[in-house]
C-alpha positions as a printed NumPy array, in Angstrom:
array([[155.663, 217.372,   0.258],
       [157.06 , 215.656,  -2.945],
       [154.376, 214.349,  -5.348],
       [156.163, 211.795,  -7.486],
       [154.629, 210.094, -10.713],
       [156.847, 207.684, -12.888],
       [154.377, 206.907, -15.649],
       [154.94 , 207.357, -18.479],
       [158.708, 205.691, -17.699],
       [161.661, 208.231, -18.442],
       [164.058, 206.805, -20.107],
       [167.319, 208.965, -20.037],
       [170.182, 209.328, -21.828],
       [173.869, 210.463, -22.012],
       [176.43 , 210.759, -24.463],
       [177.401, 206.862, -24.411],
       [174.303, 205.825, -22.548],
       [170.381, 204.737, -22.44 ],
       [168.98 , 204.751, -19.208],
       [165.863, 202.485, -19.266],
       [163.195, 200.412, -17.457],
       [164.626, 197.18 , -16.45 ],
       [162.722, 194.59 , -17.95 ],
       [162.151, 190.604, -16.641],
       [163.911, 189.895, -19.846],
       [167.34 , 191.319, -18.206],
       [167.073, 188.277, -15.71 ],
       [170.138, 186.701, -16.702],
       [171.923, 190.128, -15.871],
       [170.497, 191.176, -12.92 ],
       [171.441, 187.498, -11.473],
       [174.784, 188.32 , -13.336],
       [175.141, 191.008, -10.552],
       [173.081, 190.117,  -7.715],
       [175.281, 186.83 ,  -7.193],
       [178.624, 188.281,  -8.066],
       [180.283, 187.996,  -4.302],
       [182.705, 190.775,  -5.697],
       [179.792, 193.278,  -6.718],
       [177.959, 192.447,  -3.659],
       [180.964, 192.508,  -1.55 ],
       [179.669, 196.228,   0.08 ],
       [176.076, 196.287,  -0.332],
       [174.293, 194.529,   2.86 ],
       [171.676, 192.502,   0.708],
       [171.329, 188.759,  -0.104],
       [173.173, 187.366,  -2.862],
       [171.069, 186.084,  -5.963],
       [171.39 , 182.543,  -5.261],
       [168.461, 181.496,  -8.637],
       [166.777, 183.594, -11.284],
       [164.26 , 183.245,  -9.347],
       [165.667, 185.937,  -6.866],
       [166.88 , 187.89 ,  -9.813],
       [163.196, 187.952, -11.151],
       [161.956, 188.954,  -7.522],
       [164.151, 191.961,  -7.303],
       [163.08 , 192.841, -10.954],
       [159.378, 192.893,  -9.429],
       [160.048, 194.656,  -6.866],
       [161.664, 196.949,  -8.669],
       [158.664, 197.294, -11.053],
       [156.478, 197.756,  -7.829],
       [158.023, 200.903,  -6.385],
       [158.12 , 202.292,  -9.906],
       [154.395, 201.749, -10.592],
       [153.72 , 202.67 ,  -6.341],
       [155.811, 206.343,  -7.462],
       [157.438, 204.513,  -4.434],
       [161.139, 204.738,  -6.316],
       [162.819, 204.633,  -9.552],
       [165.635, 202.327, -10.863],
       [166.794, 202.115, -14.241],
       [168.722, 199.742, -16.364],
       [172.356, 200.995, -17.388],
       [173.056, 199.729, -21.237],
       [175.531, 201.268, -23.746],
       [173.858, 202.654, -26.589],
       [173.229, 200.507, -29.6  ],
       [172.908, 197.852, -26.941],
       [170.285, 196.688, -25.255],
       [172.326, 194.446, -22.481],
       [171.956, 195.614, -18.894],
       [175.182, 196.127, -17.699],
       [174.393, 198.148, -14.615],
       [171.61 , 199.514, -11.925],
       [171.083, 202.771, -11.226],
       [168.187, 204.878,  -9.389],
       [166.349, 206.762,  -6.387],
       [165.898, 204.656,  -3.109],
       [164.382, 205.447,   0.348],
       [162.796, 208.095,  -0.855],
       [161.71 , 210.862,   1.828],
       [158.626, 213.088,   0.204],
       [158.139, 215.229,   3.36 ],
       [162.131, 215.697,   3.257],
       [162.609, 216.292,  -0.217],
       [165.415, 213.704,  -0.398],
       [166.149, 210.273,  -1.571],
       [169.218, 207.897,  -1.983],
       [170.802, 207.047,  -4.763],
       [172.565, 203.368,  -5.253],
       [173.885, 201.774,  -8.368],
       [175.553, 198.534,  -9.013],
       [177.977, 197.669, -12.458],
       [178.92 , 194.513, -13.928],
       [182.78 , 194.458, -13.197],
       [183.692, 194.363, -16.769],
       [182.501, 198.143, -17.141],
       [184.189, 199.951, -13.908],
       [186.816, 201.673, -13.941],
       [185.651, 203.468, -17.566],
       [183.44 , 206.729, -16.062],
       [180.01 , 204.546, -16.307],
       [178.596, 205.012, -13.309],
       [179.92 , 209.05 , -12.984],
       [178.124, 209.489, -16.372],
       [175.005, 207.785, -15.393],
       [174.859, 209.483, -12.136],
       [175.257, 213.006, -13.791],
       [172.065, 212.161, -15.6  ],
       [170.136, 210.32 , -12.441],
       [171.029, 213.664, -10.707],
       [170.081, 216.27 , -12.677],
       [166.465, 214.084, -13.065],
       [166.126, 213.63 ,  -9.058],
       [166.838, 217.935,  -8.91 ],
       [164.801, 218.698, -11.823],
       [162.124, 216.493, -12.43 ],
       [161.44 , 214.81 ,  -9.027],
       [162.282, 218.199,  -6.882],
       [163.999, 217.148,  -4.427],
       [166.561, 219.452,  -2.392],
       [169.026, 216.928,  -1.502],
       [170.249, 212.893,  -2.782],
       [172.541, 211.167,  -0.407],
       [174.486, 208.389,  -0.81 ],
       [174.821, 205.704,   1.982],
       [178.044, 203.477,   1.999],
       [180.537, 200.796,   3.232],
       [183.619, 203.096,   4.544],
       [185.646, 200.556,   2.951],
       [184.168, 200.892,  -0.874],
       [186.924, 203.72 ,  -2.028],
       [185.307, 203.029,  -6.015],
       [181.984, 203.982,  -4.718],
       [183.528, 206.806,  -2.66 ],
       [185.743, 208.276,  -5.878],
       [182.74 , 207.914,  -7.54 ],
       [181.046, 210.274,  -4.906],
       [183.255, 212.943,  -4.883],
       [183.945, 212.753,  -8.437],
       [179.938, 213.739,  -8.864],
       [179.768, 216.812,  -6.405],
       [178.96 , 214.678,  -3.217],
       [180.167, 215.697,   0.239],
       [180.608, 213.446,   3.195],
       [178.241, 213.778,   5.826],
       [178.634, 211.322,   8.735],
       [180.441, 208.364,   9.399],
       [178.362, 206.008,  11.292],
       [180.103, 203.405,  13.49 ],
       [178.001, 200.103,  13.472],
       [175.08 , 201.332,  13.118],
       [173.93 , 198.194,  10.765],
       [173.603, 194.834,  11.701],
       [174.041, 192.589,   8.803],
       [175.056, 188.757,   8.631],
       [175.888, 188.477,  11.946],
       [178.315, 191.532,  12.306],
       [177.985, 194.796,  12.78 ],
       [178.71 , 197.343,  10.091],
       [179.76 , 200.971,   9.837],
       [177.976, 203.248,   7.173],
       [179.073, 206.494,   5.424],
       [176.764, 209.19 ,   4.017],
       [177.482, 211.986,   1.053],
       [175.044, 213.768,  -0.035],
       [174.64 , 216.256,  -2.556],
       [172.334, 219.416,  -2.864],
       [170.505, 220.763,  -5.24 ],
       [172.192, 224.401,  -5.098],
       [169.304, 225.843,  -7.854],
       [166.429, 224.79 ,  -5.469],
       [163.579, 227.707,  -4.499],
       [162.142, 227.706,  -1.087],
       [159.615, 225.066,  -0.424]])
């Protein structure tokens, strides 16, 4: 079984990027996203409706870091500080080896490799660092960014589920990819 400790914080980094601990001082941001419909528009979560629920998901993201429960970190260019995105390792399974990835990018930064560059990174630390033997990747079937940005970082599908989700009222269908970690030993 995994045995995960994020303390001290690893802050990561890639040729245009600083991956770091969010911080309550990215409030602004995280509301920035959290309420966007747009950026919401596939992920089955509440909308930010106050910085007050921006601040909340900032705790709790600072909870399952400090529990070794998950890690998220803020996305910022280098030689800024300004959170522009979310990345990090959800749901995570120790007695599977595997965890979910999810990330979330303030619309003015898509569309430039961002989140394939960040995710790269995120990766190679979830293989390396945290051991695990497989990430997957859960998603709306209708989210073709999120899915380009999938394939585009070595993920395969894996199942299509058909409303398996109840969210809002409706029921939703979810994809999975997942990726292996091809350079794992035998547990």
């Amino acid at each position: 079984m995994l045995t995960l400790n994020f303390n001290p914080f690893p802050n990561l980094e890639t040729e245009r990027l600083l991956l770091r601990r969010v911080l309550l001082s990215d409030v602004n941001e995280v509301f920035a996203l959290r309420s966007n419909e747009e950026v919401m528009k596939y992920i089955p979560r509440p909308i930010a409706n106050t910085i007050a629920d921006a601040a909340a998901h900032i705790e709790t993201i600072d909870n399952t870091i400090d529990n070794n429960e998950g890690i998220n970190w803020a996305i910022t260019l280098k030689g800024s500080n300004q959170l522009i995105g979310l990345i990090g390792h959800y749901r995570i399974q120790p007695n599977n080896y595997r965890a979910e990835v999810g990330y979330i990018l303030n619309p003015s930064f898509q569309r430039q490799g961002i989140i394939v560059e960040a995710m790269k990174e995120v990766m190679e630390y979830g293989f390396k660092e945290m051991k695990l033997h497989s990430i997957e990747a859960v998603i709306d079937p209708n989210n073709s960014g999120s899915e380009k940005v999938l394939i585009k970082s070595g993920f395969k599908k894996e199942a299509h589920f058909i409303e398996n989700q109840f969210y809002q009222g409706k029921f939703l269908d979810t994809v999975v990819y997942s990726l292996r970690n091809n350079q794992s030993e035998e547990i």
